[in-house]
C-alpha positions in Angstrom: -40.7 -34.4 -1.2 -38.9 -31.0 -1.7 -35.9 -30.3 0.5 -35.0 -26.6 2.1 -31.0 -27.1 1.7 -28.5 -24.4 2.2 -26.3 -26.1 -0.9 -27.3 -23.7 -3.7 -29.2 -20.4 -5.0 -31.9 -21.0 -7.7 -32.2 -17.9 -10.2 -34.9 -16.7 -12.3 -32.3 -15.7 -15.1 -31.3 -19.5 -15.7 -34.7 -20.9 -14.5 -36.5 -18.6 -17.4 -39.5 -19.3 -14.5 -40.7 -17.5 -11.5 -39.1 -19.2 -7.9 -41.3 -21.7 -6.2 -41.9 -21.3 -2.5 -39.2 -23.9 -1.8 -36.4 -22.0 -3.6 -37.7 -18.3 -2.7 -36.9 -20.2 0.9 -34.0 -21.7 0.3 -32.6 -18.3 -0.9 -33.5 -16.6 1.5 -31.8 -19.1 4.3 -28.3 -18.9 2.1 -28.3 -15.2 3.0 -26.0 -14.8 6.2 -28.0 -11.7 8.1 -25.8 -11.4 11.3 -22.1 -12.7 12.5 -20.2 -13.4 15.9 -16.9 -13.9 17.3 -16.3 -17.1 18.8 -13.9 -19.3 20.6 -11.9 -16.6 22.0 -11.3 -14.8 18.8 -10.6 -17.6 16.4 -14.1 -17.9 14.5 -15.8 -16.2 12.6 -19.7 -17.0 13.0 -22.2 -16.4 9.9 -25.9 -16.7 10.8 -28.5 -17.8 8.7 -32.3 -17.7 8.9 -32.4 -20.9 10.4 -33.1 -21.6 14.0 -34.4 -24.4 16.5 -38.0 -23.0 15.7 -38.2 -23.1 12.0 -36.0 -26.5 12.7 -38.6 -28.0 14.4 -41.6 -26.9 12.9 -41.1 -26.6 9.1 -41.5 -30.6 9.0 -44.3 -31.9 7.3 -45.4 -28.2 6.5 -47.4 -28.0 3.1 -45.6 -27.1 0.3 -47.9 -24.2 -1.7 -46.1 -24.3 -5.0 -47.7 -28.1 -5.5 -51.0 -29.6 -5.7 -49.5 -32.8 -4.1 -50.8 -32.9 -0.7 -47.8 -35.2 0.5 -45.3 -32.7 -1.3 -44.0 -31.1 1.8 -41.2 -29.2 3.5 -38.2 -31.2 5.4 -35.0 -29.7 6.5 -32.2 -32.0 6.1 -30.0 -33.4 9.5 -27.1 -31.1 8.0 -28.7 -27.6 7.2 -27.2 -25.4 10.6 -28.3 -22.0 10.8 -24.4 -21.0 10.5 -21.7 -21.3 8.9 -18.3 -21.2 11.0 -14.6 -20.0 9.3 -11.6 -20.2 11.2 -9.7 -16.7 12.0 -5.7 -16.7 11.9 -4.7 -15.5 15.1 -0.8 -15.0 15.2 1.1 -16.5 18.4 2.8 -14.6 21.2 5.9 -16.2 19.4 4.8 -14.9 15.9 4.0 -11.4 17.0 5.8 -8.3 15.1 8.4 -6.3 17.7 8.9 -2.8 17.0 12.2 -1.4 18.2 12.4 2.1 18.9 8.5 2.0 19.8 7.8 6.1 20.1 5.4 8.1 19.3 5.7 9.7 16.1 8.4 7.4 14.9 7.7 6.2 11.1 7.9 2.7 11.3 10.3 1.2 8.1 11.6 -2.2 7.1 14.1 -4.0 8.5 15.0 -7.0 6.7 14.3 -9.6 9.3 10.8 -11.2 9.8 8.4 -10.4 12.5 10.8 -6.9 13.6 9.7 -3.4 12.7 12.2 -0.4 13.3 10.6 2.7 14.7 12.7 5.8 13.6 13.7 8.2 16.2 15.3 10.8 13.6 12.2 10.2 11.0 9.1 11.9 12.7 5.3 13.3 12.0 3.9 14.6 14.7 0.3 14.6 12.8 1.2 18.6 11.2 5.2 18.4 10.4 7.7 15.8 9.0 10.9 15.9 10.8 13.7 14.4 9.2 17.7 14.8 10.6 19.8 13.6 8.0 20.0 13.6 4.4 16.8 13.1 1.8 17.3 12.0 -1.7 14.8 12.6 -3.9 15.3 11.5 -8.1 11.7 11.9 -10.4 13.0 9.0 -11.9 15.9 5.8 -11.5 18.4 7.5 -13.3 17.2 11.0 -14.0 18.7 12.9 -11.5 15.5 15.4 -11.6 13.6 17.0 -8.2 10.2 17.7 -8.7 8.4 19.6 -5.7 4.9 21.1 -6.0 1.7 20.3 -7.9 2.7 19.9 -11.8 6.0 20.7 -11.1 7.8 18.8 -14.2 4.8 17.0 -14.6 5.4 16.3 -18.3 9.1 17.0 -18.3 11.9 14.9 -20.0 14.7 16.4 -18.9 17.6 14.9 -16.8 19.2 16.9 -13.9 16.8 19.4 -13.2 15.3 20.7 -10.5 12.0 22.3 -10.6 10.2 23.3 -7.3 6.7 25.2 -7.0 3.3 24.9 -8.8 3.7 24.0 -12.3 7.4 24.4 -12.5 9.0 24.0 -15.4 6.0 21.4 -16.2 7.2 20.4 -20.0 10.7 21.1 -20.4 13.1 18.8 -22.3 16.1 19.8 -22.1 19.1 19.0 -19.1 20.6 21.3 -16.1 17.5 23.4 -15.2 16.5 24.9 -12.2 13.1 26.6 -11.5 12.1 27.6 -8.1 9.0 29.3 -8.4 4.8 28.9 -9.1 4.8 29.1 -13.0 8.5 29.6 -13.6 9.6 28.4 -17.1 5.8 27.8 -17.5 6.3 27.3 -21.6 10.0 26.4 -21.1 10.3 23.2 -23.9 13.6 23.3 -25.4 15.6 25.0 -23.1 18.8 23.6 -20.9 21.0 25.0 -18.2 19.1 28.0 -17.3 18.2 29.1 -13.7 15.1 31.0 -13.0 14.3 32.0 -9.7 11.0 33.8 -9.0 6.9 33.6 -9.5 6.7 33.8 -13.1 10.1 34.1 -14.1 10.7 33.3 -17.5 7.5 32.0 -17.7 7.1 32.7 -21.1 10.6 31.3 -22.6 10.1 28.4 -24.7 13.6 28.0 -26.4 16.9 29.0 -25.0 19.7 28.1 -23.4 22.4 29.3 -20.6 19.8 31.9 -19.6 19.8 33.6 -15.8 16.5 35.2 -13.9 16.1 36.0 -10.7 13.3 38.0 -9.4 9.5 37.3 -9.5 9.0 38.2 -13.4 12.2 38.6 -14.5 12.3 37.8 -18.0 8.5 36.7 -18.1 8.4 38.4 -22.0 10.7 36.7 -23.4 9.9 34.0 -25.3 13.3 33.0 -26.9 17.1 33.8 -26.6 19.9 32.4 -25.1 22.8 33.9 -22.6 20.4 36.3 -21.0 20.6 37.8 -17.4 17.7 39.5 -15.6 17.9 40.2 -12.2 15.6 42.1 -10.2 11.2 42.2 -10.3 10.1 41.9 -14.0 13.6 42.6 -15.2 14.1 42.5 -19.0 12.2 44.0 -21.8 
């Protein structure tokens, strides 16, 4: 007698045969095709193509994939047509309190289980951040670098440095930099303490030290030197 079970899925791949009507069946009764809540929120129900119906008449049903009359269907005492798992639901004494409960408040850490601070001086209002107080902001522990804007010292190695705007000083290696501006000290590589100030300024030094620019362009044609000023819009030669 062949049994419809809800145990195990028969496949073709380690068969190296077509199904048989049983285990086409039984595959298809494995295969949860709808779900519930129940008990007030504690289980999970997973339905399965079994119900009273096929319960009470799949006994004694012919089996087609034999040529023994008596070969027939029976669904085992155990087979349900779900599958129940149990849901975690936290207590009203496990619950998480939020102090400073406001909106906009970024929630942080506090340290102690189940307690969330909301900050009253740390805000998004869906558009703006709001922060009173103090930031600090390293690119790495130890580097002392700020990095603001899209490839802004991207690919830099350089330690106290401050590079703020699109692809800001992106490659730099050397120390005590600062670039405020989209493409300032865009080829910059060996170059330390210099301050350039401006789109494109020095944007086309790649060695050099203790240089100044400030002005968008200043200094964008030179490619090397060191101890150079250029102040004012595409100052220098």
């Amino acid at each position: 007698m062949s049994l419809v079970t809800n145990s195990d899925i028969t496949y073709i791949i380690e068969k190296q045969t077509g199904l048989t009507g049983t285990e086409l069946d039984n595959n298809f009764r494995l295969l949860y095709y709808s779900s519930s809540i129940e008990n007030s929120g504690t289980t999970l129900r997973l339905y399965r193509d079994i119900n009273a119906e096929v319960r009470n008449s799949i006994v004694g049903m012919p089996d087609p994939s034999t040529s023994d009359p008596s070969d027939v269907y029976a669904l085992p005492a155990d087979v349900t047509n779900f599958d129940d798992i149990s849901l975690l639901i936290p207590s009203s004494s496990g619950g998480i309190t939020i102090t400073g409960n406001t909106n906009n408040n970024i929630l942080t850490a506090t340290g102690n289980s189940n307690s969330i601070n909301g900050e009253s001086k740390f805000v998004f209002d869906g558009t703006r951040l709001s922060l009173t107080g103090s930031f600090a902001l390293d690119s790495a522990v130890g580097d002392k670098n700020i990095f603001l804007g899209t490839g802004a010292g991207l690919n830099s190695t350089t330690t106290s440095s401050i590079s703020i705007g699109d692809s800001a000083a992106p490659s730099t290696s050397g120390i005590k930099n600062v670039a405020v501006g989209v493409g300032t000290l865009a080829n910059a590589s060996t170059v330390s303490q210099t301050l350039a100030i401006g789109n494109s300024t020095l944007s086309s030094l790649s060695t050099g030290n203790f240089n100044t620019a400030v002005g968008a362009e200043a200094g964008s044609n030179v490619s090397s030197g060191a101890s150079n000023v250029f102040l004012g819009y595409a100052a220098g030669p």
